[in-house]
N, C-alpha and C positions, 0 to 999 in steps of 0.2 A: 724632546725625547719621544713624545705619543702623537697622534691626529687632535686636534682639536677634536671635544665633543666625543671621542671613541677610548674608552680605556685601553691601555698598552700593555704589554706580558709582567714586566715589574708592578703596575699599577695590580693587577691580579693577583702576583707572587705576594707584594709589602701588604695588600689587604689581608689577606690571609693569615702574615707574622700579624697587624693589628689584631685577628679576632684572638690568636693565641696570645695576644697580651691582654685582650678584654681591657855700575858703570856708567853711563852717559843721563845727559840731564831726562832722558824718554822723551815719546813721541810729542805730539802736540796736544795743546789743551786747550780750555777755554775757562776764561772766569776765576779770579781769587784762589790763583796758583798757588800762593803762599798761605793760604788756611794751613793753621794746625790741627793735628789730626787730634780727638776729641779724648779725654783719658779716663772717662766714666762706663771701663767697659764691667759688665758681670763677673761672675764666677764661674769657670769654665768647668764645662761638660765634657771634654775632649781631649785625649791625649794622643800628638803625635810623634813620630819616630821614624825619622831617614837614616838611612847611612848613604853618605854621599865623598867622603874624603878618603885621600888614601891611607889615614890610622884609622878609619873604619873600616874598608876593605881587607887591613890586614888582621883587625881583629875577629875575623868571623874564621871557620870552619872552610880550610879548601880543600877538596877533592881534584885534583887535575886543572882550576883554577888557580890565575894568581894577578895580585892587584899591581895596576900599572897608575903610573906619576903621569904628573904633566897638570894642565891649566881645564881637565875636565878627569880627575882621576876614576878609576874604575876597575874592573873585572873582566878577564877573557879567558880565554880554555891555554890553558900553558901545554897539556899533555890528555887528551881521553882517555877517561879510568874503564872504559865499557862500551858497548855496542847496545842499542833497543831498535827494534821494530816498532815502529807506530803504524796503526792502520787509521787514518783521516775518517771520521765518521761524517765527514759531508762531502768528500769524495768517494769514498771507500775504497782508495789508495791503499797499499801498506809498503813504508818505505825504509829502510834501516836507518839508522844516524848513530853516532859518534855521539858521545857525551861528558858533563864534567857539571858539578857542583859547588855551590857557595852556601853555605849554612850560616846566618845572622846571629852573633849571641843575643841570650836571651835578655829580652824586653820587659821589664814591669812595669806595666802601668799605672799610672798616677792616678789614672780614671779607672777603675775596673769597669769592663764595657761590657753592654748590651749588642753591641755590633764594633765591625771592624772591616774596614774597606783597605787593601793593599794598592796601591799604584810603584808606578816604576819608568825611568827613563833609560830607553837602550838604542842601541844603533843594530839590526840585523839586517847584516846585507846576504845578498841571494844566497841560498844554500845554507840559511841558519835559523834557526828559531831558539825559540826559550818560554818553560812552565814557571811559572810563579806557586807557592804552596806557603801555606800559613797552620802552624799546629803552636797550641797554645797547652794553657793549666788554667782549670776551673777553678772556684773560691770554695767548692767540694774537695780539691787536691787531686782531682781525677784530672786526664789527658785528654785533648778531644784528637781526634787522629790528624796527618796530613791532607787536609786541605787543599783543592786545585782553586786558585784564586783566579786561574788565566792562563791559556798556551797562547803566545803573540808572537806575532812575527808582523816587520813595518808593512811585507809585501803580502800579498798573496798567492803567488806562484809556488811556494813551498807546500806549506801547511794553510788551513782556515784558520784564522784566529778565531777563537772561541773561550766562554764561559762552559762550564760542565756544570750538568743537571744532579741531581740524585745524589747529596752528599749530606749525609746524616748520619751523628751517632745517638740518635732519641734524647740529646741534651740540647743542640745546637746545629745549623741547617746553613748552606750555603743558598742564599740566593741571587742566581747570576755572578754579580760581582761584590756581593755582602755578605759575610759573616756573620750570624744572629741565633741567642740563643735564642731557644724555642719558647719559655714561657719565661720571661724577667721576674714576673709578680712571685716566684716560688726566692726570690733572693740570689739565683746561681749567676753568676758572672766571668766572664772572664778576666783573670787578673796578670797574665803575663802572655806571651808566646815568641815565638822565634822566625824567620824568613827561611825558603829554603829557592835558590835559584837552581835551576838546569840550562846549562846551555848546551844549546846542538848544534851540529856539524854534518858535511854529507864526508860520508867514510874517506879515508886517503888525504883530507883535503887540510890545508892551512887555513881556514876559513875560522872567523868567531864572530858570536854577538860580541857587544862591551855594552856592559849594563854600568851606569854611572850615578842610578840615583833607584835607589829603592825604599819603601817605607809602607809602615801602614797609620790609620787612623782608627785609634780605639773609641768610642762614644758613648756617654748614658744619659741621653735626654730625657727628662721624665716627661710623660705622656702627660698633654696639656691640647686644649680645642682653642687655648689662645693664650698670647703671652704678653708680659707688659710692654707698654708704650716706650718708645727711648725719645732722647729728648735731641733736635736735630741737631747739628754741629758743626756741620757745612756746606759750603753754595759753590760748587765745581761742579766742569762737566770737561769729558776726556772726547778729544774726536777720535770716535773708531767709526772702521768703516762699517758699512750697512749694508746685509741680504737678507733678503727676505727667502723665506722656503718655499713658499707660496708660487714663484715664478717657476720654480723644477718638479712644481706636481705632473706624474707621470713619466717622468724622465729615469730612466734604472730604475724599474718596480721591481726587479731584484735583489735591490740594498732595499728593503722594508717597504716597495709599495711608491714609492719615489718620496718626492721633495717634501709631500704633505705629512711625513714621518722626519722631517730631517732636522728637527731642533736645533739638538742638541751638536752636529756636524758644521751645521750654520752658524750655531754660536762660538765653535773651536773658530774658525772659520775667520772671523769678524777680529777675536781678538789676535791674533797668527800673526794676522797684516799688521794691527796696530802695532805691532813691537817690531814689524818690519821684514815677517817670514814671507815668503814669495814663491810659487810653484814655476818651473821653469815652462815654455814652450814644448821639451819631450817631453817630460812629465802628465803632460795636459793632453798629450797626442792622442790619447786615447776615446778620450770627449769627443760627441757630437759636434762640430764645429756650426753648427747652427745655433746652440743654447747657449746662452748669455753665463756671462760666472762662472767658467766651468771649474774653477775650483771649488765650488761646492758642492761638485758633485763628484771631483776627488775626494775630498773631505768624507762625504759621505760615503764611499769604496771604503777608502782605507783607517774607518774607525768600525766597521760593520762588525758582529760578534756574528758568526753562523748557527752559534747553537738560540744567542737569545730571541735573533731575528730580526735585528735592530740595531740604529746603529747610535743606540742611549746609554752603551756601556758605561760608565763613568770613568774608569780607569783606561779604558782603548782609547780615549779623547785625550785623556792625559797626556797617553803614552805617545798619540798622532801628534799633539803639539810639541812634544819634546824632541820630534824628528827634523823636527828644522835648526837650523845653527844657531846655535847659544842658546837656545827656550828650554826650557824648565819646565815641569808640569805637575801638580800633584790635585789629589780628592779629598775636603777636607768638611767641615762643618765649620760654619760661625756661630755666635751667640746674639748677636744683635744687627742691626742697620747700622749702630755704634764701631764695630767690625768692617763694615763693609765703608764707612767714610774715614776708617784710617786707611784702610785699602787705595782710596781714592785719592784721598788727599797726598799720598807718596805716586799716582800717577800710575796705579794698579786697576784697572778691572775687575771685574768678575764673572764666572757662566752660575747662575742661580737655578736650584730646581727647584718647583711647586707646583699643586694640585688645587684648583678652586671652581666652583660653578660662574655660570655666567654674570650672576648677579652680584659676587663678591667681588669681584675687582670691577670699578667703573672703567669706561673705555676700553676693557678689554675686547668686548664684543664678542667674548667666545667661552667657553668652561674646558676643562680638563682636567686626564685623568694622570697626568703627568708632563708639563713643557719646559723647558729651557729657555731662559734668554739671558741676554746682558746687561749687568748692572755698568752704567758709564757714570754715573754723576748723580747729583743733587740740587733740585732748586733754593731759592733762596727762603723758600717757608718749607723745605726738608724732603718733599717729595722726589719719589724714586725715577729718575730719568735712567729707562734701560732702552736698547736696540732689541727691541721685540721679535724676531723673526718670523711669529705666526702674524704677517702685517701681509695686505695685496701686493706690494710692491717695496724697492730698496729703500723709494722714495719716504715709504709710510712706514717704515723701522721705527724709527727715534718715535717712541711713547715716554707721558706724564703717567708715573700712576702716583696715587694718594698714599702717604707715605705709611697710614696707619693700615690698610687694608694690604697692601703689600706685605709690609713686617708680620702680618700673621698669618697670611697663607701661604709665605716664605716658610717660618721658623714655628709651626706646629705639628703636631704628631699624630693626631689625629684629626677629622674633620667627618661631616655627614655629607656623604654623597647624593644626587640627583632623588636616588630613591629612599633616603633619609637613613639609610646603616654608614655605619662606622667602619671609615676605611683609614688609613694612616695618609701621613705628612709626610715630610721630608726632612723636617727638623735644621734645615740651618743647612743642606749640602748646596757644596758648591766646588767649582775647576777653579783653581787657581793658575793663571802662568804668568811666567816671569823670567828675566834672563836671567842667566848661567852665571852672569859676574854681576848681582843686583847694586844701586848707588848704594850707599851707607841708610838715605833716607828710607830706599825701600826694602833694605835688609832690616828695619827697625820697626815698618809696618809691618812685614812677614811675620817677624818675632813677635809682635803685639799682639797678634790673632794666633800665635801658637805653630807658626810655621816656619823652619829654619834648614 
Protein backbone atom coordinates (compact mmCIF):
# COMPACT_ATOMS: atom_id res chain seq x y z
CA UNK A 1 0.00 0.00 0.00
CA UNK A 2 2.88 2.75 1.20
CA UNK A 3 6.90 3.11 0.39
CA UNK A 4 8.72 1.40 2.54
CA UNK A 5 10.26 3.64 5.40
CA UNK A 6 7.62 6.73 4.23
CA UNK A 7 4.12 6.90 5.94
CA UNK A 8 1.16 6.68 3.29
CA UNK A 9 -2.05 9.07 3.37
CA UNK A 10 -4.18 6.20 5.34
CA UNK A 11 -1.21 5.60 7.61
CA UNK A 12 -1.87 9.56 8.61
CA UNK A 13 -5.72 9.49 8.21
CA UNK A 14 -5.96 5.61 10.87
CA UNK A 15 -3.25 7.57 13.06
CA UNK A 16 -5.23 10.25 13.67
CA UNK A 17 -8.76 7.70 14.29
CA UNK A 18 -6.01 6.06 16.81
CA UNK A 19 -5.34 9.27 18.83
CA UNK A 20 -9.40 9.83 18.91
CA UNK A 21 -9.42 6.52 20.34
CA UNK A 22 -6.49 7.18 22.76
CA UNK A 23 -15.57 -25.81 -8.46
CA UNK A 24 -12.21 -27.48 -9.59
CA UNK A 25 -9.64 -29.03 -7.35
CA UNK A 26 -7.45 -25.05 -7.58
CA UNK A 27 -4.24 -24.15 -8.76
CA UNK A 28 -1.15 -26.05 -7.63
CA UNK A 29 0.37 -26.69 -4.38
CA UNK A 30 3.02 -27.81 -2.61
CA UNK A 31 3.37 -30.05 0.67
CA UNK A 32 0.56 -31.82 3.00
CA UNK A 33 -2.27 -30.95 0.62
CA UNK A 34 -4.58 -32.95 2.72
CA UNK A 35 -3.83 -30.95 6.16
CA UNK A 36 -7.04 -30.25 7.94
CA UNK A 37 -7.83 -27.05 8.41
CA UNK A 38 -7.31 -26.32 12.36
CA UNK A 39 -10.73 -25.79 14.49
CA UNK A 40 -9.49 -23.72 17.51
CA UNK A 41 -10.38 -20.46 16.04
CA UNK A 42 -11.49 -17.39 18.71
CA UNK A 43 -14.41 -15.47 19.15
CA UNK A 44 -15.19 -13.14 16.44
CA UNK A 45 -14.86 -9.54 16.17
CA UNK A 46 -16.53 -9.10 12.82
CA UNK A 47 -19.55 -9.33 11.23
CA UNK A 48 -20.04 -9.72 7.45
CA UNK A 49 -22.96 -9.31 5.04
CA UNK A 50 -23.14 -9.79 0.98
CA UNK A 51 -25.98 -9.98 -1.03
CA UNK A 52 -24.97 -11.95 -3.93
CA UNK A 53 -28.08 -14.32 -5.02
CA UNK A 54 -30.99 -13.61 -6.95
CA UNK A 55 -33.47 -13.82 -3.57
CA UNK A 56 -31.19 -11.12 -2.41
CA UNK A 57 -31.33 -8.89 -5.30
CA UNK A 58 -34.98 -9.19 -5.12
CA UNK A 59 -35.26 -8.53 -1.83
CA UNK A 60 -33.89 -4.97 -1.60
CA UNK A 61 -35.43 -1.57 -2.74
CA UNK A 62 -35.45 -1.06 -6.78
CA UNK A 63 -35.60 2.19 -8.25
CA UNK A 64 -35.46 1.68 -12.21
CA UNK A 65 -33.20 -1.56 -11.21
CA UNK A 66 -34.08 -5.13 -11.55
CA UNK A 67 -32.35 -8.40 -10.55
CA UNK A 68 -31.37 -10.77 -13.33
CA UNK A 69 -30.88 -14.90 -12.93
CA UNK A 70 -28.47 -16.96 -14.47
CA UNK A 71 -25.05 -18.71 -12.90
CA UNK A 72 -23.65 -15.04 -11.66
CA UNK A 73 -27.02 -13.39 -10.58
CA UNK A 74 -27.25 -9.57 -10.12
CA UNK A 75 -28.59 -6.06 -10.86
CA UNK A 76 -28.87 -3.68 -13.94
CA UNK A 77 -30.77 -0.48 -14.83
CA UNK A 78 -34.26 -2.03 -16.23
CA UNK A 79 -35.52 1.70 -16.91
CA UNK A 80 -33.63 5.37 -15.61
CA UNK A 81 -35.82 7.04 -12.84
CA UNK A 82 -33.55 10.42 -13.56
CA UNK A 83 -30.90 12.39 -15.06
CA UNK A 84 -27.60 14.09 -12.69
CA UNK A 85 -24.89 16.05 -13.78
CA UNK A 86 -21.61 14.98 -12.26
CA UNK A 87 -18.74 17.30 -12.51
CA UNK A 88 -15.27 14.75 -12.22
CA UNK A 89 -13.24 16.66 -9.43
CA UNK A 90 -9.93 15.31 -11.02
CA UNK A 91 -10.92 16.29 -14.32
CA UNK A 92 -13.23 18.95 -13.83
CA UNK A 93 -15.42 17.43 -16.51
CA UNK A 94 -19.09 17.76 -15.91
CA UNK A 95 -21.03 15.27 -17.81
CA UNK A 96 -24.92 14.24 -17.46
CA UNK A 97 -25.77 10.41 -16.80
CA UNK A 98 -28.83 8.47 -16.56
CA UNK A 99 -29.52 6.69 -13.38
CA UNK A 100 -31.32 3.94 -11.33
CA UNK A 101 -30.95 2.62 -7.71
CA UNK A 102 -30.69 -0.58 -5.57
CA UNK A 103 -31.31 0.09 -1.86
CA UNK A 104 -30.03 -3.32 0.43
CA UNK A 105 -32.56 -4.04 3.49
CA UNK A 106 -31.48 -3.38 6.49
CA UNK A 107 -28.57 -5.23 8.09
CA UNK A 108 -27.98 -5.87 12.02
CA UNK A 109 -25.18 -6.66 13.11
CA UNK A 110 -24.23 -9.28 15.22
CA UNK A 111 -20.84 -7.20 15.93
CA UNK A 112 -21.98 -3.73 16.63
CA UNK A 113 -18.91 -1.94 14.86
CA UNK A 114 -16.28 0.44 15.37
CA UNK A 115 -15.75 0.55 11.69
CA UNK A 116 -17.21 -0.74 8.42
CA UNK A 117 -15.51 -1.20 5.16
CA UNK A 118 -18.02 -1.93 1.94
CA UNK A 119 -16.67 -3.80 -1.14
CA UNK A 120 -18.41 -4.94 -4.17
CA UNK A 121 -18.16 -7.02 -7.56
CA UNK A 122 -19.32 -5.37 -10.82
CA UNK A 123 -18.82 -5.35 -14.42
CA UNK A 124 -18.96 -1.53 -16.05
CA UNK A 125 -18.31 -1.45 -19.35
CA UNK A 126 -17.54 1.98 -21.22
CA UNK A 127 -20.21 4.40 -20.65
CA UNK A 128 -21.15 3.41 -17.06
CA UNK A 129 -20.11 3.84 -13.74
CA UNK A 130 -21.70 3.32 -10.18
CA UNK A 131 -21.49 5.04 -6.36
CA UNK A 132 -21.43 2.78 -3.47
CA UNK A 133 -23.14 4.64 -0.12
CA UNK A 134 -23.57 3.15 3.24
CA UNK A 135 -26.00 4.83 5.95
CA UNK A 136 -26.44 3.02 9.22
CA UNK A 137 -28.25 3.46 13.05
CA UNK A 138 -26.14 4.24 16.03
CA UNK A 139 -26.49 2.24 19.56
CA UNK A 140 -27.76 6.26 20.46
CA UNK A 141 -30.85 5.50 17.92
CA UNK A 142 -29.68 8.44 15.83
CA UNK A 143 -28.98 8.13 11.92
CA UNK A 144 -25.48 8.72 10.55
CA UNK A 145 -26.34 10.15 7.00
CA UNK A 146 -25.46 8.53 3.52
CA UNK A 147 -22.24 7.69 3.16
CA UNK A 148 -20.06 7.68 -0.20
CA UNK A 149 -18.14 4.47 0.31
CA UNK A 150 -16.75 4.73 -3.51
CA UNK A 151 -17.63 6.02 -7.29
CA UNK A 152 -16.01 3.05 -9.56
CA UNK A 153 -15.93 2.28 -12.57
CA UNK A 154 -13.47 -0.94 -13.99
CA UNK A 155 -12.13 1.71 -16.82
CA UNK A 156 -11.00 5.02 -16.55
CA UNK A 157 -12.25 6.84 -19.61
CA UNK A 158 -15.56 7.68 -17.98
CA UNK A 159 -15.15 8.83 -14.64
CA UNK A 160 -11.86 8.79 -11.92
CA UNK A 161 -12.50 6.22 -9.57
CA UNK A 162 -12.28 7.66 -6.26
CA UNK A 163 -12.82 7.77 -2.34
CA UNK A 164 -14.53 11.18 -1.27
CA UNK A 165 -12.88 13.25 1.58
CA UNK A 166 -14.82 15.29 4.11
CA UNK A 167 -17.65 13.05 5.37
CA UNK A 168 -18.69 13.64 8.95
CA UNK A 169 -21.64 13.90 11.06
CA UNK A 170 -19.33 14.71 14.54
CA UNK A 171 -20.26 10.97 15.45
CA UNK A 172 -18.60 9.08 12.90
CA UNK A 173 -15.94 10.01 9.79
CA UNK A 174 -15.27 8.26 6.65
CA UNK A 175 -11.82 7.58 5.89
CA UNK A 176 -10.98 6.93 2.30
CA UNK A 177 -12.55 3.59 2.11
CA UNK A 178 -13.53 3.03 6.25
CA UNK A 179 -16.29 3.86 8.01
CA UNK A 180 -15.34 4.73 11.80
CA UNK A 181 -16.77 6.19 14.64
CA UNK A 182 -14.93 9.11 15.86
CA UNK A 183 -14.39 8.15 19.50
CA UNK A 184 -15.27 4.13 20.47
CA UNK A 185 -14.17 4.74 24.19
CA UNK A 186 -17.62 7.00 24.70
CA UNK A 187 -19.57 3.29 23.93
CA UNK A 188 -21.32 4.66 20.45
CA UNK A 189 -21.42 2.15 17.88
CA UNK A 190 -22.95 1.24 15.06
CA UNK A 191 -25.40 -1.47 15.16
CA UNK A 192 -27.21 -1.78 11.75
CA UNK A 193 -27.15 -0.04 8.32
CA UNK A 194 -28.32 -0.66 4.72
CA UNK A 195 -26.38 -0.48 1.07
CA UNK A 196 -27.47 1.96 -1.29
CA UNK A 197 -26.18 1.27 -5.11
CA UNK A 198 -26.35 3.85 -8.21
CA UNK A 199 -25.80 2.98 -11.40
CA UNK A 200 -25.09 5.10 -14.43
CA UNK A 201 -25.57 5.38 -17.96
CA UNK A 202 -24.61 7.76 -20.68
CA UNK A 203 -28.16 9.29 -21.73
CA UNK A 204 -30.27 7.55 -24.69
CA UNK A 205 -28.04 4.52 -24.25
CA UNK A 206 -28.84 0.64 -23.29
CA UNK A 207 -25.75 0.49 -21.58
CA UNK A 208 -25.63 -0.93 -17.60
CA UNK A 209 -23.16 -1.90 -14.94
CA UNK A 210 -24.39 -5.38 -13.35
CA UNK A 211 -23.24 -5.32 -9.88
CA UNK A 212 -23.32 -9.12 -8.63
CA UNK A 213 -21.84 -9.05 -5.17
CA UNK A 214 -22.09 -6.31 -2.75
CA UNK A 215 -21.54 -6.35 1.07
CA UNK A 216 -19.87 -4.57 3.81
CA UNK A 217 -17.74 -5.57 6.85
CA UNK A 218 -18.70 -4.48 10.39
CA UNK A 219 -15.77 -4.72 13.09
CA UNK A 220 -14.96 -4.03 16.85
CA UNK A 221 -11.51 -5.00 17.61
CA UNK A 222 -10.52 -3.87 20.76
CA UNK A 223 -7.29 -1.88 20.86
CA UNK A 224 -4.61 -4.16 21.97
CA UNK A 225 -0.27 -3.47 21.17
CA UNK A 226 -0.42 -7.32 20.89
CA UNK A 227 -2.27 -10.33 20.95
CA UNK A 228 -2.17 -13.98 21.90
CA UNK A 229 -0.01 -16.50 20.31
CA UNK A 230 -2.10 -19.41 18.23
CA UNK A 231 -0.83 -22.57 18.22
CA UNK A 232 0.46 -23.74 14.53
CA UNK A 233 -1.73 -26.20 12.57
CA UNK A 234 -0.28 -26.46 9.37
CA UNK A 235 2.62 -27.17 6.95
CA UNK A 236 1.44 -26.04 3.30
CA UNK A 237 2.60 -23.89 0.73
CA UNK A 238 0.49 -22.69 -2.44
CA UNK A 239 2.49 -21.84 -5.65
CA UNK A 240 1.52 -18.37 -6.57
CA UNK A 241 3.26 -16.36 -8.69
CA UNK A 242 5.85 -13.79 -7.67
CA UNK A 243 6.43 -9.74 -8.42
CA UNK A 244 8.14 -7.78 -6.98
CA UNK A 245 7.24 -3.76 -6.89
CA UNK A 246 10.58 -3.01 -6.64
CA UNK A 247 11.43 -3.68 -10.42
CA UNK A 248 8.55 -0.73 -11.57
CA UNK A 249 10.06 1.89 -9.46
CA UNK A 250 9.56 4.92 -11.50
CA UNK A 251 7.58 3.53 -14.01
CA UNK A 252 3.83 5.65 -14.01
CA UNK A 253 4.69 8.11 -11.13
CA UNK A 254 1.28 9.00 -11.89
CA UNK A 255 -0.53 6.07 -10.27
CA UNK A 256 1.34 7.08 -6.70
CA UNK A 257 5.03 7.78 -7.57
CA UNK A 258 5.52 4.29 -9.55
CA UNK A 259 6.22 0.67 -8.43
CA UNK A 260 7.85 1.68 -4.96
CA UNK A 261 3.94 2.59 -3.98
CA UNK A 262 2.59 -0.43 -5.52
CA UNK A 263 1.93 -3.12 -2.76
CA UNK A 264 -0.86 -3.52 -2.62
CA UNK A 265 -1.67 -3.78 -6.88
CA UNK A 266 1.32 -6.28 -6.85
CA UNK A 267 -0.21 -8.22 -4.40
CA UNK A 268 -3.99 -8.29 -6.47
CA UNK A 269 -1.66 -9.11 -9.03
CA UNK A 270 0.15 -12.29 -7.81
CA UNK A 271 -2.96 -13.77 -6.47
CA UNK A 272 -5.24 -13.05 -10.02
CA UNK A 273 -2.91 -15.50 -11.83
CA UNK A 274 -2.97 -17.98 -9.14
CA UNK A 275 -6.56 -18.75 -9.79
CA UNK A 276 -5.83 -18.27 -13.40
CA UNK A 277 -6.94 -14.53 -14.39
CA UNK A 278 -4.83 -13.34 -17.32
CA UNK A 279 -4.61 -9.86 -19.02
CA UNK A 280 -4.97 -10.11 -22.79
CA UNK A 281 -2.09 -8.64 -25.29
CA UNK A 282 -4.86 -5.36 -26.13
CA UNK A 283 -5.29 -5.04 -22.87
CA UNK A 284 -1.65 -4.62 -22.01
CA UNK A 285 -1.20 -2.48 -25.26
CA UNK A 286 -0.81 0.40 -23.45
CA UNK A 287 2.37 -0.63 -21.36
CA UNK A 288 5.84 0.49 -22.18
CA UNK A 289 6.80 -2.68 -23.99
CA UNK A 290 10.29 -2.23 -22.61
CA UNK A 291 9.09 -3.08 -18.68
CA UNK A 292 9.00 -6.50 -17.75
CA UNK A 293 5.29 -7.61 -16.08
CA UNK A 294 3.40 -5.23 -17.42
CA UNK A 295 0.58 -6.36 -15.84
CA UNK A 296 1.52 -4.90 -12.92
CA UNK A 297 1.45 -1.91 -13.88
CA UNK A 298 -2.05 -2.55 -15.27
CA UNK A 299 -2.96 -3.61 -11.93
CA UNK A 300 -1.70 -0.67 -10.65
CA UNK A 301 -3.88 1.94 -13.45
CA UNK A 302 -6.86 0.29 -12.69
CA UNK A 303 -6.96 -0.13 -8.76
CA UNK A 304 -5.72 3.72 -8.48
CA UNK A 305 -8.35 5.98 -6.20
CA UNK A 306 -7.63 9.78 -7.53
CA UNK A 307 -8.83 11.38 -4.62
CA UNK A 308 -6.76 9.04 -2.05
CA UNK A 309 -3.66 9.05 -4.32
CA UNK A 310 -2.84 5.53 -4.24
CA UNK A 311 -3.57 2.72 -5.36
CA UNK A 312 -4.10 1.00 -1.41
CA UNK A 313 -7.75 1.31 -1.74
CA UNK A 314 -8.79 -1.82 -0.26
CA UNK A 315 -12.06 -2.14 -1.89
CA UNK A 316 -10.73 -0.90 -5.65
CA UNK A 317 -8.47 -4.11 -5.42
CA UNK A 318 -11.42 -6.03 -4.51
CA UNK A 319 -13.44 -4.66 -6.91
CA UNK A 320 -9.95 -5.07 -9.74
CA UNK A 321 -9.93 -8.65 -8.83
CA UNK A 322 -13.48 -9.45 -9.41
CA UNK A 323 -12.99 -8.14 -13.09
CA UNK A 324 -11.68 -11.15 -14.28
CA UNK A 325 -13.93 -14.32 -15.08
CA UNK A 326 -15.28 -16.17 -12.37
CA UNK A 327 -13.14 -14.12 -9.37
CA UNK A 328 -14.85 -12.98 -6.51
CA UNK A 329 -13.36 -10.29 -4.28
CA UNK A 330 -14.26 -9.11 -0.98
CA UNK A 331 -12.35 -6.82 2.30
CA UNK A 332 -12.56 -8.64 5.38
CA UNK A 333 -10.68 -8.86 8.88
CA UNK A 334 -9.33 -12.17 10.41
CA UNK A 335 -8.96 -13.10 14.02
CA UNK A 336 -5.84 -15.23 14.01
CA UNK A 337 -3.06 -17.13 11.80
CA UNK A 338 -5.64 -19.87 13.03
CA UNK A 339 -7.82 -18.05 10.00
CA UNK A 340 -5.56 -17.62 7.59
CA UNK A 341 -4.30 -21.77 7.63
CA UNK A 342 -7.95 -22.63 7.18
CA UNK A 343 -7.70 -20.36 4.27
CA UNK A 344 -4.83 -22.20 3.21
CA UNK A 345 -5.36 -25.38 3.87
CA UNK A 346 -8.74 -25.32 1.27
CA UNK A 347 -5.98 -23.72 -1.30
CA UNK A 348 -6.93 -19.97 -0.58
CA UNK A 349 -4.46 -17.15 -0.16
CA UNK A 350 -4.52 -14.07 1.19
CA UNK A 351 -3.36 -9.98 0.65
CA UNK A 352 -2.55 -9.16 4.48
CA UNK A 353 -2.14 -5.43 5.59
CA UNK A 354 0.42 -4.37 8.46
CA UNK A 355 2.64 -1.61 9.84
CA UNK A 356 5.96 -2.45 11.83
CA UNK A 357 9.56 -0.87 12.27
CA UNK A 358 12.50 -2.30 10.88
CA UNK A 359 13.42 -4.26 13.80
CA UNK A 360 9.95 -6.06 14.43
CA UNK A 361 9.79 -8.31 11.73
CA UNK A 362 13.28 -10.17 11.13
CA UNK A 363 14.33 -10.44 7.43
CA UNK A 364 12.29 -7.97 6.54
CA UNK A 365 14.94 -5.41 5.99
CA UNK A 366 12.75 -2.57 5.89
CA UNK A 367 9.90 -0.78 8.44
CA UNK A 368 6.50 0.69 7.33
CA UNK A 369 3.87 2.77 7.63
CA UNK A 370 1.51 0.57 5.81
CA UNK A 371 2.50 -2.73 3.18
CA UNK A 372 0.71 -5.46 1.71
CA UNK A 373 1.84 -8.85 0.94
CA UNK A 374 0.79 -12.35 0.38
CA UNK A 375 0.15 -14.94 2.89
CA UNK A 376 0.84 -18.34 0.56
CA UNK A 377 1.54 -20.98 3.11
CA UNK A 378 3.14 -22.44 6.36
CA UNK A 379 6.30 -23.99 7.50
CA UNK A 380 6.42 -27.12 9.19
CA UNK A 381 7.34 -25.12 12.78
CA UNK A 382 4.23 -22.68 11.73
CA UNK A 383 6.05 -19.82 10.36
CA UNK A 384 4.40 -17.34 7.88
CA UNK A 385 5.67 -17.97 4.12
CA UNK A 386 4.28 -14.90 2.19
CA UNK A 387 5.22 -13.38 -1.60
CA UNK A 388 6.51 -10.18 -0.11
CA UNK A 389 6.57 -7.68 -2.86
CA UNK A 390 8.71 -5.01 -1.25
CA UNK A 391 11.63 -7.78 -2.27
CA UNK A 392 14.67 -6.45 -5.11
CA UNK A 393 13.51 -8.87 -7.51
CA UNK A 394 10.44 -11.61 -8.51
CA UNK A 395 13.27 -13.89 -7.65
CA UNK A 396 13.48 -12.65 -3.85
CA UNK A 397 9.37 -12.64 -3.25
CA UNK A 398 8.95 -15.75 -1.36
CA UNK A 399 9.94 -14.71 2.41
CA UNK A 400 10.06 -16.78 5.83
CA UNK A 401 8.88 -14.64 8.53
CA UNK A 402 8.69 -15.76 12.27
CA UNK A 403 5.36 -16.74 12.94
CA UNK A 404 4.95 -14.99 16.27
CA UNK A 405 6.18 -11.54 15.15
CA UNK A 406 4.14 -11.75 12.16
CA UNK A 407 0.76 -12.57 13.96
CA UNK A 408 1.30 -9.36 15.82
CA UNK A 409 2.08 -6.78 13.53
CA UNK A 410 -0.49 -8.36 11.36
CA UNK A 411 -3.48 -8.42 14.04
CA UNK A 412 -2.79 -5.33 16.31
CA UNK A 413 -4.42 -1.99 16.76
CA UNK A 414 -2.22 -0.14 17.79
CA UNK A 415 1.57 0.01 17.90
CA UNK A 416 4.52 2.76 18.64
CA UNK A 417 6.04 4.41 15.74
CA UNK A 418 9.78 5.33 14.87
CA UNK A 419 9.25 8.30 17.10
CA UNK A 420 7.65 6.25 19.97
CA UNK A 421 3.72 7.80 19.62
CA UNK A 422 0.90 5.70 19.17
CA UNK A 423 -0.33 5.10 15.72
CA UNK A 424 -2.79 2.28 14.91
CA UNK A 425 -2.75 -1.31 13.30
CA UNK A 426 -4.67 -2.83 11.01
CA UNK A 427 -6.27 -5.33 13.08
CA UNK A 428 -6.54 -8.55 11.06
CA UNK A 429 -7.43 -6.72 7.41
CA UNK A 430 -7.13 -8.56 4.66
CA UNK A 431 -8.34 -9.27 0.40
CA UNK A 432 -9.67 -12.18 0.09
CA UNK A 433 -10.49 -13.87 -3.58
CA UNK A 434 -11.78 -16.67 -4.59
CA UNK A 435 -13.98 -18.00 -7.59
CA UNK A 436 -17.36 -17.39 -8.42
CA UNK A 437 -18.39 -21.12 -8.10
CA UNK A 438 -15.91 -22.09 -4.78
CA UNK A 439 -15.35 -26.38 -4.21
CA UNK A 440 -17.53 -27.27 -1.15
CA UNK A 441 -13.99 -27.35 0.63
CA UNK A 442 -13.29 -23.84 0.04
CA UNK A 443 -16.97 -22.69 0.41
CA UNK A 444 -16.48 -24.29 4.19
CA UNK A 445 -13.12 -22.30 4.64
CA UNK A 446 -14.90 -19.11 3.48
CA UNK A 447 -17.55 -19.75 6.01
CA UNK A 448 -15.10 -20.57 8.82
CA UNK A 449 -13.58 -17.18 8.81
CA UNK A 450 -17.13 -15.59 8.36
CA UNK A 451 -17.20 -15.16 4.72
CA UNK A 452 -20.11 -16.49 2.48
Amino acid sequence: MSRAEQPSRRAVLTAALAAAVAGSAGPAVAADADAAAPADTPARTVDNRAWTTHADWRRGTAEGTRAVAGARPGIVIAGAVGTTDYTDPHTGRTARWEYATWTSPVHRLSVPATEAIASWNAHTPDGTWLQIELQGTYSDGTATPWYVMGRWAAGDQDIRRTSVDDQSDGKSSVWTDTFAVDDPATGLRLTSYRLRLTLHRKPGTKLTPKVWRVGAMGSDVPDRFTVPASTPGLARELIVPRYSQETHIGQYPEYDNGGEAWCSPTSSQMIIEYWGGRLTPEQLAWVDPSFADPQVCHAARFTYDYQYEGCGNWPFNAAYAATFEDLRGVVTRLGSLTDLETLIAAGIPAITSQSFLKEELTGAGYGTAGHLMTVIGFTADGDVIANDPNSPSNEAVRRVYKRREWENIWLRTKRYNAAGKVVSGTGGVCYLYFPAHPTPRQRAALAAVGVR
